[in-house]
C-alpha positions as semicolon CSV with decimal commas, in nm:
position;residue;x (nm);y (nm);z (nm)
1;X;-3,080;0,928;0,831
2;X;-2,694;0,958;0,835
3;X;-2,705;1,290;0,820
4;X;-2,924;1,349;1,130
5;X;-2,733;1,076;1,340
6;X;-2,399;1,326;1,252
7;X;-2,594;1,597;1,312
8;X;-2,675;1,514;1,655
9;X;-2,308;1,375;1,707
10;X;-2,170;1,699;1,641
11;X;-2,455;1,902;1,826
12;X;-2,356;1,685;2,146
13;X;-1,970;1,721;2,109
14;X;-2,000;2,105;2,067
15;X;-2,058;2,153;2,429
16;X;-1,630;2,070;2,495
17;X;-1,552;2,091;2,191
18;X;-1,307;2,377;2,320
19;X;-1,236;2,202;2,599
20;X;-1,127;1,881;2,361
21;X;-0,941;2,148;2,107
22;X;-0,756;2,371;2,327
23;X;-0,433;2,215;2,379
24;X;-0,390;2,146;2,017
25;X;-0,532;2,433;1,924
26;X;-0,224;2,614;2,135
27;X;0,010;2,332;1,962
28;X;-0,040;2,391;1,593
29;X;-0,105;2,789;1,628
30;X;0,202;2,904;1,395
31;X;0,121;2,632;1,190
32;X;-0,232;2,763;1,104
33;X;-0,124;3,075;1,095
34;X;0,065;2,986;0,787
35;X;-0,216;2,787;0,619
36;X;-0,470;3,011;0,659
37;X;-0,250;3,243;0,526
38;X;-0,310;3,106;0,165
39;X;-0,629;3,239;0,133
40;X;-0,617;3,455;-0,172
41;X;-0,870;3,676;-0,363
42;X;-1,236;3,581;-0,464
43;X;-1,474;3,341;-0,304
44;X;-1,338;3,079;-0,023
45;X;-1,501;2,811;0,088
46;X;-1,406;2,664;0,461
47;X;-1,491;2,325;0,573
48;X;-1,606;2,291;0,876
49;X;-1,560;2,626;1,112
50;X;-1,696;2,449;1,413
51;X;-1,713;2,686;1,713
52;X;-1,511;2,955;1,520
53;X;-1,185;2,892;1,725
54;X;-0,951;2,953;1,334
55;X;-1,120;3,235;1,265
56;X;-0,860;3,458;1,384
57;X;-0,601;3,337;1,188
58;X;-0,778;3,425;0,911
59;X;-0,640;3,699;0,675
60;X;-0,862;4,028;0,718
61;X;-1,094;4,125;0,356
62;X;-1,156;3,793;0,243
63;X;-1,511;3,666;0,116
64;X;-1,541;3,354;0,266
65;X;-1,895;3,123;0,360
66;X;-1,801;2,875;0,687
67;X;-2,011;2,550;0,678
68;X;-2,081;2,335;0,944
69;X;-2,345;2,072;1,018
70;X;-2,355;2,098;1,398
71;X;-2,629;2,406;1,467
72;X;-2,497;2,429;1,785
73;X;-2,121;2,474;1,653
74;X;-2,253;2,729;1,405
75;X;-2,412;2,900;1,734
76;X;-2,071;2,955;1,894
77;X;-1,928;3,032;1,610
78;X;-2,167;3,327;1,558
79;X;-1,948;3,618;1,751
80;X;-1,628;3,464;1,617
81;X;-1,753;3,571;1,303
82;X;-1,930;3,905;1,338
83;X;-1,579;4,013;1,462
84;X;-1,423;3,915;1,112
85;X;-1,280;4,201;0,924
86;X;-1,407;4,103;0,629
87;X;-1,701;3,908;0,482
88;X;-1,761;3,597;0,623
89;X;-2,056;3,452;0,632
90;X;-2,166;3,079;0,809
91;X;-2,447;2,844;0,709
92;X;-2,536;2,538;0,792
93;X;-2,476;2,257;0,540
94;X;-2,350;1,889;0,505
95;X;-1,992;1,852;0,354
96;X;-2,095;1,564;0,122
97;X;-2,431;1,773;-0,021
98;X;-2,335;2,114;-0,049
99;X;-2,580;2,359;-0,186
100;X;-2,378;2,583;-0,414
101;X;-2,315;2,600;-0,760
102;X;-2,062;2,411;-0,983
103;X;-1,734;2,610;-1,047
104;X;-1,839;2,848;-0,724
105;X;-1,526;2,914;-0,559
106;X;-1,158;3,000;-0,621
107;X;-1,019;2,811;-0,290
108;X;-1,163;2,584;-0,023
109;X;-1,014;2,522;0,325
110;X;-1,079;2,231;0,569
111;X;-0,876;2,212;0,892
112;X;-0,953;1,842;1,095
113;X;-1,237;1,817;0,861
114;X;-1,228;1,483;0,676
115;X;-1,130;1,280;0,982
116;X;-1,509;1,335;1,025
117;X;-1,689;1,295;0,729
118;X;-1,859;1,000;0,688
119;X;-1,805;0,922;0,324
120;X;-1,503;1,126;0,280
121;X;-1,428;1,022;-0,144
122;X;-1,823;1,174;-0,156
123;X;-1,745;1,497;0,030
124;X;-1,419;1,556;-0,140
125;X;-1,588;1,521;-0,500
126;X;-1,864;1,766;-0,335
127;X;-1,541;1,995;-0,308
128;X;-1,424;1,928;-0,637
129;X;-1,771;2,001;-0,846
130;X;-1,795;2,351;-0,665
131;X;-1,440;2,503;-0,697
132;X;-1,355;2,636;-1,047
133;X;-1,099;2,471;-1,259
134;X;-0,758;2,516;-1,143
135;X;-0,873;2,630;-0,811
136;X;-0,697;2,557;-0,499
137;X;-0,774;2,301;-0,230
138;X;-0,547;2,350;0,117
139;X;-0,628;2,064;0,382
140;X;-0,469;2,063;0,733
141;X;-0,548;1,730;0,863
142;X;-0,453;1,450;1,080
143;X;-0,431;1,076;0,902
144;X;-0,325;0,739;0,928
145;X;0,044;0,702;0,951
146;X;0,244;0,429;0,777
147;X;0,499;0,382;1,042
148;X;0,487;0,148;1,306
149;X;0,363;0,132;1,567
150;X;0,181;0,451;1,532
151;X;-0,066;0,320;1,233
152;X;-0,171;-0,040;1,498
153;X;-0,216;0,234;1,795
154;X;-0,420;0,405;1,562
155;X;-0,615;0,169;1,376
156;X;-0,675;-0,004;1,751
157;X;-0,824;0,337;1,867
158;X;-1,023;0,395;1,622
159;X;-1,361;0,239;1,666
160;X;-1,387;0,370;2,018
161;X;-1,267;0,714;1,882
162;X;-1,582;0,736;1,596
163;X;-1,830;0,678;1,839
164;X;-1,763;1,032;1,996
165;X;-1,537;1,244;1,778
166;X;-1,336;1,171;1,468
167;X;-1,141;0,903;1,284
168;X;-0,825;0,846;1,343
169;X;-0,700;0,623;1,057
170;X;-0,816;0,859;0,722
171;X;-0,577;0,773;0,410
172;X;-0,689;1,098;0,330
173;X;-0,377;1,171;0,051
174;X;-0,540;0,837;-0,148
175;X;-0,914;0,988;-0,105
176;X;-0,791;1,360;-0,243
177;X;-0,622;1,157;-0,539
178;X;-0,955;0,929;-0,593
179;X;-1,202;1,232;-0,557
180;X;-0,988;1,365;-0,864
181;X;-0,796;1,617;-0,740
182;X;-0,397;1,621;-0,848
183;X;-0,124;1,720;-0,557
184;X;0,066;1,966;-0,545
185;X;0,253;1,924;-0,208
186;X;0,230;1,740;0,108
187;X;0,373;1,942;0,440
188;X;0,419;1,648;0,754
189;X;0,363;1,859;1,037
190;X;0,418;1,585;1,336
191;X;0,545;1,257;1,179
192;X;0,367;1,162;0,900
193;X;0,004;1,176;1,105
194;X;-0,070;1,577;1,102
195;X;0,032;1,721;0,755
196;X;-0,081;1,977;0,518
197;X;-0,192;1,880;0,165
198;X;-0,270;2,133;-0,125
199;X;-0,438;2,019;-0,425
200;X;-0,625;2,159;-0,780
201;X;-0,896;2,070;-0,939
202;X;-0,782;2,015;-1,352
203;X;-0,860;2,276;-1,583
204;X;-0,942;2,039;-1,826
């Protein structure tokens, strides 16, 4: 039931999604450059490709699958991706059941991913059973801050901002740690709100 209620959120807010992106889409551009720039050999996971606005920051001859949940995102995403020099291929799948094998991929990407999944600890251990040991999570996300009086602005925003888009007050550094991940760095973009945060699943 959860799943079809997101479903349907996301099928809705693909029709300005671009519209809603754009300016920080033009914002962070180096920035994503830079990030997607880590993706290495062998298979890549990347959480969620919505309308297929990143794709072209991403590295040409890379074998990568883009998930989504939103049909309709995965419908404008469609010539985004046949324009990929490489492999990449899209389907349609729920971040917190994903339908691919344990140890499956070397790295996974997410870019303002887990602002919107509803039970982000789930999804993230969902990342964690599929990628191999010692492979390489990168996350470019926005999150709650600690400083004042951005985390009250926040936190005050939030339940209005759920109802049509994301969350805006994600400890998403503690829910990487509690999925089972261990850090390896965390990059503050803008304050201590939009960051970058690469992780690993244990070898052992």
């Amino acid at each position: 039931m959860m799943e079809s209620a997101v479903k349907k959120k996301w099928d809705r807010f693909s029709m300005f999604y671009k519209l809603h992106t754009s300016g920080a889409e033009k914002r962070w551009k180096p920035w994503k450059r830079d990030f997607f720039s880590k993706m290495g050999e062998g298979k890549i996971l990347f959480l969620a490709v919505g309308i297929g606005s990143e794709i072209r920051h991403f590295p040409e001859g890379r074998d990568i699958v883009g998930i989504d949940i939103s049909t309709e995102m995965l419908k404008k995403a469609g010539k985004a991706a046949s324009n990929y020099s490489g492999k990449l291929e899209l389907k349609e799948m729920d971040a917190q059941k994903l339908l691919f094998e344990d140890d499956f991929f070397d790295q996974i990407f997410t870019s303002c991913t887990f602002c919107s999944v509803p039970e982000p600890v789930v999804g993230l251990k969902e990342l964690k059973r599929v990628l191999k040991p010692g492979g390489e999570l990168w996350m470019f996300e926005h999150t709650i801050s600690n400083h004042f009086p951005f985390r009250q602005m926040l936190t005050m925003m939030n339940p209005v901002a759920e109802k049509i888009g994301p969350s805006l007050n994600r400890n998403t550094i503690l829910n990487v740690t509690l999925a089972g991940f261990v850090i390896k760095q965390i990059f503050n973009i803008y304050l201590d709100v939009v960051k970058t945060i690469h992780a690993v699943k244990p070898k052992a």
